[in-house]
Backbone and ligand atoms as CSV (ligand in chain L), in Angstrom:
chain,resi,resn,atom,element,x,y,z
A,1,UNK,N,N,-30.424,-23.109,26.500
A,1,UNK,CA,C,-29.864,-24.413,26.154
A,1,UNK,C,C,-28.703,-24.732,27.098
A,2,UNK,N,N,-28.421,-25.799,27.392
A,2,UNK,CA,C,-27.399,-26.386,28.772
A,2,UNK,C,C,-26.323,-26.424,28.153
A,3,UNK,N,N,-25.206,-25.986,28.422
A,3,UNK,CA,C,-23.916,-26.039,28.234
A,3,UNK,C,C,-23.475,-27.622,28.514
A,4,UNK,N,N,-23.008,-28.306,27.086
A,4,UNK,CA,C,-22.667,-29.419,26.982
A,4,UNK,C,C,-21.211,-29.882,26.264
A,5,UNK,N,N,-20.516,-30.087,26.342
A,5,UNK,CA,C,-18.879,-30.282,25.569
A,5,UNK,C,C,-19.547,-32.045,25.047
A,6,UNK,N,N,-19.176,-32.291,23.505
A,6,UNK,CA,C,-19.955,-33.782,23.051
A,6,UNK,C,C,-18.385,-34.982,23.565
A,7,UNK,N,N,-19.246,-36.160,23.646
A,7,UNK,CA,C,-17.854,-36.649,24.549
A,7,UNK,C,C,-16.597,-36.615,23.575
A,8,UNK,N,N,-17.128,-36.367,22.334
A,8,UNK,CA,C,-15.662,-36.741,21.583
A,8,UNK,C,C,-14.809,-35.967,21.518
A,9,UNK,N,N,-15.348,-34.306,21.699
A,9,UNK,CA,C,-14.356,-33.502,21.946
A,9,UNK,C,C,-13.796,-33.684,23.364
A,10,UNK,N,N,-14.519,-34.207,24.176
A,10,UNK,CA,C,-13.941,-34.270,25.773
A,10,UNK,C,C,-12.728,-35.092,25.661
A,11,UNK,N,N,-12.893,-36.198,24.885
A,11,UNK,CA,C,-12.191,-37.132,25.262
A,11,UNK,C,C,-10.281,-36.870,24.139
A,12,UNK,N,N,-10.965,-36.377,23.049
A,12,UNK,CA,C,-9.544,-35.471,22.587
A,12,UNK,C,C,-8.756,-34.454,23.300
A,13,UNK,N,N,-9.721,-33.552,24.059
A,13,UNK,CA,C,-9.166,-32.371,24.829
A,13,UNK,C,C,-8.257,-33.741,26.144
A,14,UNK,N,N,-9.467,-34.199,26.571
A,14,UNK,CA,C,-8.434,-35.395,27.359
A,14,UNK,C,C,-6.932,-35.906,27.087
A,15,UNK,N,N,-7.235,-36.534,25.703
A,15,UNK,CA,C,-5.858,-37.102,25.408
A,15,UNK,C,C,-4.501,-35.604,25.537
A,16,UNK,N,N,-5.352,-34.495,25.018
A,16,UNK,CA,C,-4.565,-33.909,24.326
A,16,UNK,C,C,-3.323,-32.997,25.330
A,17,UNK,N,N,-4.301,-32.871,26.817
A,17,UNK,CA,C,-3.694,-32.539,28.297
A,17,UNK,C,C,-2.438,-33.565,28.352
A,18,UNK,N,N,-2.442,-35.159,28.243
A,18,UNK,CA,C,-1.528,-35.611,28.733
A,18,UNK,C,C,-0.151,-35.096,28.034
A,19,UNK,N,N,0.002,-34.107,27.004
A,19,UNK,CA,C,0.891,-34.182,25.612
A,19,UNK,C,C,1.990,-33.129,26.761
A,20,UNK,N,N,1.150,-32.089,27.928
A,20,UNK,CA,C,1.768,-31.106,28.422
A,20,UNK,C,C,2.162,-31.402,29.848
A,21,UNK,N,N,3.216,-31.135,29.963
A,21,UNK,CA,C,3.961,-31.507,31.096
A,21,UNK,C,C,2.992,-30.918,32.575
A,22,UNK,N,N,2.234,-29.794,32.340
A,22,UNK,CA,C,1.543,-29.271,33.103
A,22,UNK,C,C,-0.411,-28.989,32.631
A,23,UNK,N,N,-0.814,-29.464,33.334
A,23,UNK,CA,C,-2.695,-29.457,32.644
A,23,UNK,C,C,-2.399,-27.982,32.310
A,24,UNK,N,N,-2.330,-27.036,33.050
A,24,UNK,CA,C,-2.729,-25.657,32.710
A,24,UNK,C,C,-2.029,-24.995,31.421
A,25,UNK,N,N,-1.008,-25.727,30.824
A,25,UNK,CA,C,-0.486,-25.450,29.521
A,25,UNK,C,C,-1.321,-25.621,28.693
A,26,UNK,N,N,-2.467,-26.446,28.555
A,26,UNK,CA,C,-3.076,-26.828,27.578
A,26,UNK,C,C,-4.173,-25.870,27.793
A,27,UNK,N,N,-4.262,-24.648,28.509
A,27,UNK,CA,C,-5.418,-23.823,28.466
A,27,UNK,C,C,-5.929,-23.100,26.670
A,28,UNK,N,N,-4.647,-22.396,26.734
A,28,UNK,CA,C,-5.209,-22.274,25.029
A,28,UNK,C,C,-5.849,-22.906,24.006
A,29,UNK,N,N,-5.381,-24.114,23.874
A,29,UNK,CA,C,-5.705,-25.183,23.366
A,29,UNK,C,C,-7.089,-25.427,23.394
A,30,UNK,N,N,-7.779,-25.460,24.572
A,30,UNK,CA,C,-8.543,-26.032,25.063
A,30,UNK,C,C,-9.697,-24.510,24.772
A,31,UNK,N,N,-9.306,-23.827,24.856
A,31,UNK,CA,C,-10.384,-22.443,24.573
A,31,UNK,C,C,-10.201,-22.416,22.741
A,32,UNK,N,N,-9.300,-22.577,22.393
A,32,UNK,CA,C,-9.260,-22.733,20.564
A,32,UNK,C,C,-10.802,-23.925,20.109
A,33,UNK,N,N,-9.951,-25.047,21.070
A,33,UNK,CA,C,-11.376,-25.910,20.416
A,33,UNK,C,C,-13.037,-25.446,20.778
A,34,UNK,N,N,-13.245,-25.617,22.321
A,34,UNK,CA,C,-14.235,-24.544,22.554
A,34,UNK,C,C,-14.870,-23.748,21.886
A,35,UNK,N,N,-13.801,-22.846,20.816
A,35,UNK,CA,C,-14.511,-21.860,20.314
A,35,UNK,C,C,-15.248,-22.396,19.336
A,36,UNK,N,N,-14.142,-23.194,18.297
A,36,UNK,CA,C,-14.313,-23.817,17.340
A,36,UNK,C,C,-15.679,-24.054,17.374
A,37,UNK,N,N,-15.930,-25.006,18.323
A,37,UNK,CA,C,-17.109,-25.968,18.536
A,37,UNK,C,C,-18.755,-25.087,18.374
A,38,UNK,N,N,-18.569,-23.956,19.713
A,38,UNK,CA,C,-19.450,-23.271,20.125
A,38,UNK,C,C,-19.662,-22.016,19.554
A,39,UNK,N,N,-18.607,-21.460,18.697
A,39,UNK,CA,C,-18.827,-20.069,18.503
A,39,UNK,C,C,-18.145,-19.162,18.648
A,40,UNK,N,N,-18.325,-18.853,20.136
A,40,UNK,CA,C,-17.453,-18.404,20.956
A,40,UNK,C,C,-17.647,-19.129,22.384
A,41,UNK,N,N,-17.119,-18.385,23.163
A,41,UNK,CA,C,-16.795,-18.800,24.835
A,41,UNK,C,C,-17.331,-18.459,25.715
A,42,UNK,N,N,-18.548,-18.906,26.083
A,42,UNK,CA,C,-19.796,-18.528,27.048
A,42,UNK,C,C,-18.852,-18.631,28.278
A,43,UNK,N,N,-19.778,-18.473,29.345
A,43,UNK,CA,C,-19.349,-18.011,31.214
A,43,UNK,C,C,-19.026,-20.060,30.943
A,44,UNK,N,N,-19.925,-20.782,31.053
A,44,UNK,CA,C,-19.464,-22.178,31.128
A,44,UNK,C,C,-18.460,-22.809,30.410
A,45,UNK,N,N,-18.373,-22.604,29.020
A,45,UNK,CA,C,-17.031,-22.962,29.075
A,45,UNK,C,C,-15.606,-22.325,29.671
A,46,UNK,N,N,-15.698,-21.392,30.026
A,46,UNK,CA,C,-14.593,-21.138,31.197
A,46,UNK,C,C,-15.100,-22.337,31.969
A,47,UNK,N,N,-15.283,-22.205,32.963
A,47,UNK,CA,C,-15.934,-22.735,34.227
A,47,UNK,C,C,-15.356,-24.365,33.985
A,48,UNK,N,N,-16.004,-24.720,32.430
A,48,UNK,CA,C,-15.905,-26.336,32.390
A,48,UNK,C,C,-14.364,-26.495,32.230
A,49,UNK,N,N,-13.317,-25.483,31.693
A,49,UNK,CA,C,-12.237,-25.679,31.387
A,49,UNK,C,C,-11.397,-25.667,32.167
A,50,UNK,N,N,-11.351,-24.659,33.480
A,50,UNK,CA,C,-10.878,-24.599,34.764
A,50,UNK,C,C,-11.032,-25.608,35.611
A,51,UNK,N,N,-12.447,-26.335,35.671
A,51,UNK,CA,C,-12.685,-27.655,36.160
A,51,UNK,C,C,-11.834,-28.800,35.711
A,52,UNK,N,N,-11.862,-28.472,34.487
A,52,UNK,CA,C,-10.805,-30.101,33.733
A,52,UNK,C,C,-9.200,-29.443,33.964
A,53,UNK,N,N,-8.933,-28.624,33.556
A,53,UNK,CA,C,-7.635,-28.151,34.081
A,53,UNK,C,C,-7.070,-28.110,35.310
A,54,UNK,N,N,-8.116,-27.768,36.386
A,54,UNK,CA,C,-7.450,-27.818,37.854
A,54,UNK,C,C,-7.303,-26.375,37.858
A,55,UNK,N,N,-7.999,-25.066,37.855
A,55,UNK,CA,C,-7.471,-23.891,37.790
A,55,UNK,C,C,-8.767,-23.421,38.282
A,56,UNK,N,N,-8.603,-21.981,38.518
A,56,UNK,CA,C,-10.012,-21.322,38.948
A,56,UNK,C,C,-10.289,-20.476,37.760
A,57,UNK,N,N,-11.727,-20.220,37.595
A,57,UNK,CA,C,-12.505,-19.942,36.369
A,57,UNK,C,C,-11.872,-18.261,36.212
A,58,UNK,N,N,-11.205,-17.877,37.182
A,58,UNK,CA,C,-10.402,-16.185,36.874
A,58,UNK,C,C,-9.420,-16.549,35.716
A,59,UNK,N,N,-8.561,-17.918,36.290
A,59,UNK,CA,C,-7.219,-17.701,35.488
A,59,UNK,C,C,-7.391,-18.458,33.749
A,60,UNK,N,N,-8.799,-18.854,33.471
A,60,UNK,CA,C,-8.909,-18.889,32.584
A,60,UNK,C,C,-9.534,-17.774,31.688
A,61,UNK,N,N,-10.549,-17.291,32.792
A,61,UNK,CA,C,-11.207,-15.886,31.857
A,61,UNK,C,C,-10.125,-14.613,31.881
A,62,UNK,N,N,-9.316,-14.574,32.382
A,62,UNK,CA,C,-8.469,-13.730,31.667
A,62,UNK,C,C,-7.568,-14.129,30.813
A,63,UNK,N,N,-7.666,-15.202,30.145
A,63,UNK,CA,C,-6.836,-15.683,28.949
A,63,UNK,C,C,-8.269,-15.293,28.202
A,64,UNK,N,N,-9.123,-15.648,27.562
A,64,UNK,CA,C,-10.487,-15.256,27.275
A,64,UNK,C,C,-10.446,-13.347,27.231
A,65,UNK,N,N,-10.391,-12.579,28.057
A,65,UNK,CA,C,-10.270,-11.359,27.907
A,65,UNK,C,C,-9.100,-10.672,26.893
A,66,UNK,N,N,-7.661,-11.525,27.449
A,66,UNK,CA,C,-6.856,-11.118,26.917
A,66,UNK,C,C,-6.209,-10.885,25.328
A,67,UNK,N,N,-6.757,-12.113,25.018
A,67,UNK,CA,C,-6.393,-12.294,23.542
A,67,UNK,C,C,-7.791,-11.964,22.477
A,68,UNK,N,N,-7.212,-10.957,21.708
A,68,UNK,CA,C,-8.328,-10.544,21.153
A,68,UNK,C,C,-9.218,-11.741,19.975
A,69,UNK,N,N,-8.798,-12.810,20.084
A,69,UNK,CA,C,-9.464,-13.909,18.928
A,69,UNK,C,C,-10.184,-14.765,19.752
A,70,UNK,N,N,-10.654,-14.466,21.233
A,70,UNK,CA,C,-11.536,-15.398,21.718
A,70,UNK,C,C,-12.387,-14.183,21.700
A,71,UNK,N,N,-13.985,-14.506,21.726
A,71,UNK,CA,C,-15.143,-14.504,21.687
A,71,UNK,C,C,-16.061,-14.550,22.869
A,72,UNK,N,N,-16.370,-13.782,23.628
A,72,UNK,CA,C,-17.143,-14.307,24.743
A,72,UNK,C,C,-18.883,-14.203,24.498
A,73,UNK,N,N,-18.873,-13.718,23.279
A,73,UNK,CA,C,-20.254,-13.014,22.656
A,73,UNK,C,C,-20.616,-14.256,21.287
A,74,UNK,N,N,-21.357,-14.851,20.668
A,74,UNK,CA,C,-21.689,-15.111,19.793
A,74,UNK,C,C,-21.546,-13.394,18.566
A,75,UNK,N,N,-21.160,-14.094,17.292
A,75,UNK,CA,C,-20.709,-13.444,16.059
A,75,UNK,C,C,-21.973,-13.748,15.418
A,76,UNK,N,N,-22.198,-12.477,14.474
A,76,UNK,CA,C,-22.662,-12.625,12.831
A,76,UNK,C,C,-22.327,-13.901,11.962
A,77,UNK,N,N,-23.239,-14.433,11.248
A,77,UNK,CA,C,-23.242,-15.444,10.524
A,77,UNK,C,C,-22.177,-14.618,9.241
A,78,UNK,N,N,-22.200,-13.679,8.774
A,78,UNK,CA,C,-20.802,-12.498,8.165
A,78,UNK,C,C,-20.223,-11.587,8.818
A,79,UNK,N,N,-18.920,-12.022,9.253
A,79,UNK,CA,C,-17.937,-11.255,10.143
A,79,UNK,C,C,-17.704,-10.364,9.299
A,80,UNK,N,N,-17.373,-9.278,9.718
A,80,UNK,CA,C,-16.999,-7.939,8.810
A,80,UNK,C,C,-15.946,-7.250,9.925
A,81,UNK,N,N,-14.135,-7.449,9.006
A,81,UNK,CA,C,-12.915,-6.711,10.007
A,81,UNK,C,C,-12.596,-5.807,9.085
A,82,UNK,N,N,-12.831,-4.369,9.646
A,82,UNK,CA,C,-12.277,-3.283,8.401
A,82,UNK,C,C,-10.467,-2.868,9.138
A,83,UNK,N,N,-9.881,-2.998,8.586
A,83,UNK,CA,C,-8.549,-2.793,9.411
A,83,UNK,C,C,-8.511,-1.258,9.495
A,84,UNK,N,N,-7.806,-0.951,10.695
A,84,UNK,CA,C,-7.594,0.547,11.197
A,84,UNK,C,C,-6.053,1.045,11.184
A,85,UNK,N,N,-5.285,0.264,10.861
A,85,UNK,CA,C,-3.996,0.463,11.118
A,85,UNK,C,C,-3.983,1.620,10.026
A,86,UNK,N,N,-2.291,2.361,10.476
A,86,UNK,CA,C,-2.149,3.270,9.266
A,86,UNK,C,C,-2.600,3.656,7.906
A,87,UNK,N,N,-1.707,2.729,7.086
A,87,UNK,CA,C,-2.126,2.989,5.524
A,87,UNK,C,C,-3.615,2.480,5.317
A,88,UNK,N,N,-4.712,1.372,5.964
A,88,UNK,CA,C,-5.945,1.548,5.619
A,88,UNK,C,C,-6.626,2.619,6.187
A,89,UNK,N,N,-6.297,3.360,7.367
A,89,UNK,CA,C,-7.140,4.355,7.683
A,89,UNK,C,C,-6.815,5.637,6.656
A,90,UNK,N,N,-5.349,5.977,6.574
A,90,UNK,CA,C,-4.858,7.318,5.545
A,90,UNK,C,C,-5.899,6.611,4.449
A,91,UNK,N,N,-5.992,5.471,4.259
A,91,UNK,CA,C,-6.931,5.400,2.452
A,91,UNK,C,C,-8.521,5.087,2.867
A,92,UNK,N,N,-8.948,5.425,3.692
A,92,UNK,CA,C,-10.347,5.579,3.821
A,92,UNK,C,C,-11.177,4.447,4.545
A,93,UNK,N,N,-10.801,3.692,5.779
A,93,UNK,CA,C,-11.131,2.585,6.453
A,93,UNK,C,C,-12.152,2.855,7.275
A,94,UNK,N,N,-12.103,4.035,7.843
A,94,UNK,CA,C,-12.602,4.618,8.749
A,94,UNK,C,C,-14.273,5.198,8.496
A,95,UNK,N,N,-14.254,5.422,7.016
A,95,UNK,CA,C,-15.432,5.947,6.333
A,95,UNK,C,C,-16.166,4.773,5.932
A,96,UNK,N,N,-15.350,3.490,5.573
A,96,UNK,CA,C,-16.334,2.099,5.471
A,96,UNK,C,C,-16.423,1.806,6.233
A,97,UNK,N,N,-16.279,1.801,7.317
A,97,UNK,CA,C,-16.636,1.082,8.531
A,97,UNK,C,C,-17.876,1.616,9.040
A,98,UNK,N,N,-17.902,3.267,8.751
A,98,UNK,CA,C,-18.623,4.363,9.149
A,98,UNK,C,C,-20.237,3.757,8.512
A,99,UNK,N,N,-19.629,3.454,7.019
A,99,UNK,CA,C,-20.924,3.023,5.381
A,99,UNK,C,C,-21.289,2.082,6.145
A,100,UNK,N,N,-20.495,0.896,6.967
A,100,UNK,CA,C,-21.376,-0.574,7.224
A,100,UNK,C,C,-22.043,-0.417,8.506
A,101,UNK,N,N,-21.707,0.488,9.680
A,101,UNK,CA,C,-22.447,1.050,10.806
A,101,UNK,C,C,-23.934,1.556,10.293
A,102,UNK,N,N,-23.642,2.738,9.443
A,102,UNK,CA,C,-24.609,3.397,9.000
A,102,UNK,C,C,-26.070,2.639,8.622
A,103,UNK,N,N,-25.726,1.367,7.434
A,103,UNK,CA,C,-26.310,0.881,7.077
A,103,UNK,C,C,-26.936,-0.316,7.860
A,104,UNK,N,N,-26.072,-0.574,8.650
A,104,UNK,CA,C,-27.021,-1.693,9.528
A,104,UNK,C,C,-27.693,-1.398,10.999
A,105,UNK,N,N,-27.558,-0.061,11.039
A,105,UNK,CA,C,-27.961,0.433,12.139
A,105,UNK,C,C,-27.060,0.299,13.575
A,106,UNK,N,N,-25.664,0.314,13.376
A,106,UNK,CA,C,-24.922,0.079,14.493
A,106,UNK,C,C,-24.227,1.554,15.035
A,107,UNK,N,N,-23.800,1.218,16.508
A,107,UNK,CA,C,-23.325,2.448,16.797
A,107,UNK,C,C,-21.870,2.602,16.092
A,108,UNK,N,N,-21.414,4.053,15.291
A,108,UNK,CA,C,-20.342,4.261,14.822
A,108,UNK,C,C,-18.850,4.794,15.748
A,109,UNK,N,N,-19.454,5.038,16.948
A,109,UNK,CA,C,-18.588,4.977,17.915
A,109,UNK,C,C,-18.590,3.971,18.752
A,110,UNK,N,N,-18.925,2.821,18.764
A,110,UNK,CA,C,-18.573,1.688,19.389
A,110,UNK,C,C,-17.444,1.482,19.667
A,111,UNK,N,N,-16.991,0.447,20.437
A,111,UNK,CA,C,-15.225,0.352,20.712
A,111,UNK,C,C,-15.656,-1.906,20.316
A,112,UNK,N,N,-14.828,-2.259,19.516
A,112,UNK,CA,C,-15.119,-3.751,19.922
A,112,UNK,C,C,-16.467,-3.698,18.901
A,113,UNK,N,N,-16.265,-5.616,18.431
A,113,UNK,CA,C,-17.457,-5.876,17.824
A,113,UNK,C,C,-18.804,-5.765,18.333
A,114,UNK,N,N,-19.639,-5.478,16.908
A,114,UNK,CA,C,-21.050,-5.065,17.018
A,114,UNK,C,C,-21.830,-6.287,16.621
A,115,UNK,N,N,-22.233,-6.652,16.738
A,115,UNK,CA,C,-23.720,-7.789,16.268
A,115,UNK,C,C,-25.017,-7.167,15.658
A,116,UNK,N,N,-25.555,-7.222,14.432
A,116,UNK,CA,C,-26.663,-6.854,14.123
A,116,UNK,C,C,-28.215,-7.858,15.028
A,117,UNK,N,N,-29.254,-7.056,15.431
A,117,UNK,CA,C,-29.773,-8.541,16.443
A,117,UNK,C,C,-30.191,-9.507,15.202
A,118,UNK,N,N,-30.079,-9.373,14.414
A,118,UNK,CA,C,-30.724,-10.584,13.645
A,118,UNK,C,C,-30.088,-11.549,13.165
A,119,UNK,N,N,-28.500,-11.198,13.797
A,119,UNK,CA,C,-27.615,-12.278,13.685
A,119,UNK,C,C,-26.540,-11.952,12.485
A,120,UNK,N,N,-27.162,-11.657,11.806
A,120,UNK,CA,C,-26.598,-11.565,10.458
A,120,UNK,C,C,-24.799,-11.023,10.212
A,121,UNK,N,N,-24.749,-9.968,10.995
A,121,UNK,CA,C,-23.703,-9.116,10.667
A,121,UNK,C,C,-22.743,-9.254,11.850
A,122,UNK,N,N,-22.059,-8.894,11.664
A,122,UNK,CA,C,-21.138,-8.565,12.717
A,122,UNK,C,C,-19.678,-7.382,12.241
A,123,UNK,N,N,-19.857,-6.477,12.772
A,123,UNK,CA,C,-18.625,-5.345,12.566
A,123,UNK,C,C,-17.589,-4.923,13.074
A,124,UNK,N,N,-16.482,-5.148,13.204
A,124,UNK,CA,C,-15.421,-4.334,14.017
A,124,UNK,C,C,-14.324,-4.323,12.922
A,125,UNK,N,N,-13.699,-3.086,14.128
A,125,UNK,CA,C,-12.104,-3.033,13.621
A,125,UNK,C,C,-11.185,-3.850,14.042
A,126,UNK,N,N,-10.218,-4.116,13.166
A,126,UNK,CA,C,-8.997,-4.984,13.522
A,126,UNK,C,C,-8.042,-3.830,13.179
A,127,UNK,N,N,-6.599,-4.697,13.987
A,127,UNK,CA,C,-5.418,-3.937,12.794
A,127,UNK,C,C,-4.904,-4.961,11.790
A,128,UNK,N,N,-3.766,-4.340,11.863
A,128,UNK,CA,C,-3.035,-4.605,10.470
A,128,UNK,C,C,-3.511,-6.309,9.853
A,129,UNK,N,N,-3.939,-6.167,8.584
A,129,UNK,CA,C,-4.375,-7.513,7.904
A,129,UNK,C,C,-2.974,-8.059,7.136
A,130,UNK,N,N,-1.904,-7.315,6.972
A,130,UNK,CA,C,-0.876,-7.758,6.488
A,130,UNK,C,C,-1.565,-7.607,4.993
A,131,UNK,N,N,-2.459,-6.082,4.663
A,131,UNK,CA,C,-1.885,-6.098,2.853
A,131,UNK,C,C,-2.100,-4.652,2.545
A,132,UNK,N,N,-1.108,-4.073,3.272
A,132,UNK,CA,C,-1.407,-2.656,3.317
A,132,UNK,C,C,-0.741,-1.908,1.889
A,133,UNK,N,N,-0.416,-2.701,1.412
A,133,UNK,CA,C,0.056,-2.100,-0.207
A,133,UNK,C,C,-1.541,-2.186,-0.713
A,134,UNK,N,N,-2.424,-2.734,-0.797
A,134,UNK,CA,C,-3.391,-2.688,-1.309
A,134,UNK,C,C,-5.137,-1.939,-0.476
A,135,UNK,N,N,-4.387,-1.020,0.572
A,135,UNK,CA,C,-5.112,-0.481,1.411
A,135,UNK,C,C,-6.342,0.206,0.867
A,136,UNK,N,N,-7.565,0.405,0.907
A,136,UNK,CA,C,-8.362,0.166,2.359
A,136,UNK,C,C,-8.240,-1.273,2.057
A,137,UNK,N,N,-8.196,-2.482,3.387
A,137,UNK,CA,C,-8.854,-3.443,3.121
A,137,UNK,C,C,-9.743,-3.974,4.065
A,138,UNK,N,N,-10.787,-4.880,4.195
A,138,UNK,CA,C,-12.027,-5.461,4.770
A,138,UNK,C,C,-11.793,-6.776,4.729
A,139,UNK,N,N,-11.650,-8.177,5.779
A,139,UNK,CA,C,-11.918,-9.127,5.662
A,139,UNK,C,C,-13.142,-9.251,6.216
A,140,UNK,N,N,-13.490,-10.171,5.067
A,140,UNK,CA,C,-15.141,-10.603,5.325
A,140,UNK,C,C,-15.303,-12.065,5.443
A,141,UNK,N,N,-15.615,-12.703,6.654
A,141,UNK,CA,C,-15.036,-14.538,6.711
A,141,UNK,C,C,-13.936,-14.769,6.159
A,142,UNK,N,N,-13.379,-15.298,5.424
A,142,UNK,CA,C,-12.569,-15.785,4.517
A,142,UNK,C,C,-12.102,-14.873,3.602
A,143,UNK,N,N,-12.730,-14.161,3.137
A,143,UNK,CA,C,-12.811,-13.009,2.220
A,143,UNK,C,C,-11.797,-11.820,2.248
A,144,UNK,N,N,-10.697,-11.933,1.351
A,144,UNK,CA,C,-9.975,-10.514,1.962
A,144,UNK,C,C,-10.129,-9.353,0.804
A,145,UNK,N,N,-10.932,-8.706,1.061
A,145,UNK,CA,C,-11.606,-7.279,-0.006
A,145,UNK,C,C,-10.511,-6.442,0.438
A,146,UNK,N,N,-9.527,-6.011,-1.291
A,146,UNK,CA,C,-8.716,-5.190,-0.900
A,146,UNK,C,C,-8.997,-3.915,-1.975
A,147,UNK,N,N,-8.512,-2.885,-1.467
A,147,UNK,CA,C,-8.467,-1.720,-2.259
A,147,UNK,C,C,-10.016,-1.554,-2.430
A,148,UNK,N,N,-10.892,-1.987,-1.112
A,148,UNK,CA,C,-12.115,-1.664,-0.995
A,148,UNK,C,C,-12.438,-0.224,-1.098
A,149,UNK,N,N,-14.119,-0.526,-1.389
A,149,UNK,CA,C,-14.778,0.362,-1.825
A,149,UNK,C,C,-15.932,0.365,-1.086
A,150,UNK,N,N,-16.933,1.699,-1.242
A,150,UNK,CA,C,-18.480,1.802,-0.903
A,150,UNK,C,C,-19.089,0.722,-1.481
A,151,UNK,N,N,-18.859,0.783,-3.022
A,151,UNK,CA,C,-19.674,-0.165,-4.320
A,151,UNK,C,C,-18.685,-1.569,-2.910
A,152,UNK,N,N,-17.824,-1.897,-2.810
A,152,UNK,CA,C,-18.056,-3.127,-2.157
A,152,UNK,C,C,-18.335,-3.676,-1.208
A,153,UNK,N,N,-18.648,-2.688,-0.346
A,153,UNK,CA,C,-19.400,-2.764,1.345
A,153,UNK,C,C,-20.688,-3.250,0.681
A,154,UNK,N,N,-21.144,-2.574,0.002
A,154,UNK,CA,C,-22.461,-2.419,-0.434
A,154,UNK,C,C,-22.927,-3.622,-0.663
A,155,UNK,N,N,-21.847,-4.521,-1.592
A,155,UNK,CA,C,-22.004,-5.832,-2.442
A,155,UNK,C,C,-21.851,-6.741,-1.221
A,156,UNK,N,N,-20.867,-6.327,-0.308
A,156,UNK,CA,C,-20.828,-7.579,0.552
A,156,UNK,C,C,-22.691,-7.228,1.688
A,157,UNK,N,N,-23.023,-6.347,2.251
A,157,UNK,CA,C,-24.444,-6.494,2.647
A,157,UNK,C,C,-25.268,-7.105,1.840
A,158,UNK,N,N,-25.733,-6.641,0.687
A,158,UNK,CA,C,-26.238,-7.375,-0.174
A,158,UNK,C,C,-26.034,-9.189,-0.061
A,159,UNK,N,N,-24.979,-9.653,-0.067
A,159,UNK,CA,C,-24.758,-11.044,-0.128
A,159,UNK,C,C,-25.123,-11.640,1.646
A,160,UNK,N,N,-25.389,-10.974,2.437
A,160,UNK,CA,C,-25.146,-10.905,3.529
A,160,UNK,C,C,-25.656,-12.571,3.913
A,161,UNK,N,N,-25.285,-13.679,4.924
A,161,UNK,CA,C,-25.822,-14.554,5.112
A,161,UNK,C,C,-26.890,-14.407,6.081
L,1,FES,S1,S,-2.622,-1.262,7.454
L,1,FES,FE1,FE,-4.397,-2.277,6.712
L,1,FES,S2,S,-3.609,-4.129,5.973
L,1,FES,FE2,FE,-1.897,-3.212,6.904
């Protein structure tokens, strides 16, 4: 399918450049909506964003590399972040993450998100979720499963979209 930006986002990302004293300030910006739109951030939208910015497609894909909340991969229709930081790993993060690998057939030594191919899933570690009094915890989309369990890995596959 052809990499297309619809004009109405063009023409907001447009307005939205003049707000910055410099086009290339508005790079973030401009990869936030992107994502929004698409998913994540294919090779072309770099490319198209460096073009409208005035920049070369490096100094945008390493904003893209750098920050771990852009996407260069399409996600699971259910994101699954088991946090690794301290107090969820001391309370057992490491072993659900292990239960949702296991079960969907992903590698358990992976580094970085996994994709099930059927779309469905998607797995990685994050850190800190900010609720480590209530450790292990799992955000699932929207979903923040705390003081998780097997019984709730389990429940969230089960519901899986
Ligand atoms: S350590 Fe897991 S939420 Fe903070």
């Amino acid at each position: 399918m052809a990499f297309s930006v619809p004009a109405k986002l063009e023409a907001e990302l447009d307005e939205l450049v003049t707000h910055y004293p410099q086009k290339r300030s508005a790079s973030l910006m401009f990869l936030h909506a992107l994502q929004e739109h698409f998913g994540h951030l294919p090779r072309e939208a770099v490319e198209w964003t460096a073009v409208k910015l005035g920049l070369q497609p490096i100094n945008v894909h390493e904003l893209v590399t750098f920050y771990p909340m852009f996407r260069q991969e399409p996600l699971g229709r259910t994101q699954i972040k088991v946090c690794r930081t301290l107090s969820c790993a001391m309370a057992g993060s490491g072993e659900l993450r292990g239960h949702f690998c296991g079960k969907l057939g992903l590698d358990p030594h992976h580094h970085g998100p996994q994709t099930t191919p059927d779309g469905k899933f998607t797995v990685e570690f994050v850190e800190c979720l900010a609720s480590c009094g209530t450790a292990p915890v799992v955000l699932v989309n929207d979903d923040l499963l705390e003081k998780c369990t097997v019984a709730d890995c389990d429940r969230v596959l089960a519901q899986g979209r």
